[in-house]
MIMI-461104 format. One record per residue (C-alpha): x, y, z. Coordinates in steps of 0.1 Angstrom, whole numbers, plus 5000, padded with zeros to 4 digits. Each point is the difference from the previous one (the first is absolute). Last residue first. Example, Ala and Ser with C-alpha at 12.3 -4.5 7.8 and 13.67 -1.06 7.14 Angstrom:
residues 2
513749895071;498649665007;
//
This chain:
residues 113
774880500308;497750225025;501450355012;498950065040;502949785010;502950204984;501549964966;503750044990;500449644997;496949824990;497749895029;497549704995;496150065014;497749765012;502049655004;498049775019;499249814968;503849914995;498849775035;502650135031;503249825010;502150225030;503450045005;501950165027;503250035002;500550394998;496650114998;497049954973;501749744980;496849914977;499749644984;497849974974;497349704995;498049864970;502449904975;503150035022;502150405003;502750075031;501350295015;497250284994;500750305016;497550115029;496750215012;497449835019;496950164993;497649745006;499649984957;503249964997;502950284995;502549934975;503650074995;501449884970;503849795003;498749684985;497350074978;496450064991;499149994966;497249745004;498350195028;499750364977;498549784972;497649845025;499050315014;499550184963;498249754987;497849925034;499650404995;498749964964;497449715009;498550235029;499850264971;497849774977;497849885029;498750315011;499550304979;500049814965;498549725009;497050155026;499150204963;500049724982;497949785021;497250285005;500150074965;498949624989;497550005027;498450334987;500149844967;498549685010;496950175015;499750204965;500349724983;496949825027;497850304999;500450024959;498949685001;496850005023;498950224969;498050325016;496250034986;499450255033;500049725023;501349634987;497249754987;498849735022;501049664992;502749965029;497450195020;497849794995;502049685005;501050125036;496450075008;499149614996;497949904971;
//
């Protein structure tokens, strides 16, 4: 017999069930899971929420401020794009996702939307 069937036929130490090893393996697995759900992947989820919510009611007339800190009004709305007037006459078309923080009126730009 080779040493790897020996010690598959070998009784446990200390009269332990292999068993209980493997539940109690499983459980610490199964906690381990849980525990990186609830603290990281569950609130990630609630700020995409939140983000995408705060994207979708953007409108014409809001001031924004992208995520390179270009501060300006939006002028125009598409799908996918928004189109910012950030000076007299000049127009710019950034991605909706470039958007990082929409101002309200009466707010200033350290309050986020």
């Amino acid at each position: 017999m080779t040493q790897f069937a020996m010690i598959l036929m070998s009784q446990p130490q200390g009269g332990q069930n292999p068993t209980d090893s493997l539940i109690s393996t499983l459980i610490m697995f199964a906690l381990i899971i849980g525990i990186f759900y609830f603290m990281i992947l569950r609130p990630q989820q609630k700020r995409q929420k939140e983000r995408q919510k705060m994207l979708d009611q953007v409108k014409k007339g809001d001031k924004v401020v992208t995520a390179g800190g270009l501060h300006g009004t939006v002028a125009g709305i598409d799908e996918k794009t928004i189109l910012l007037q950030v000076a007299d006459n000049v127009k710019m078309k950034f991605d909706r996702s470039a958007v990082s923080v929409v101002l309200r009126e009466g707010e200033t730009t350290g309050e986020k939307a």
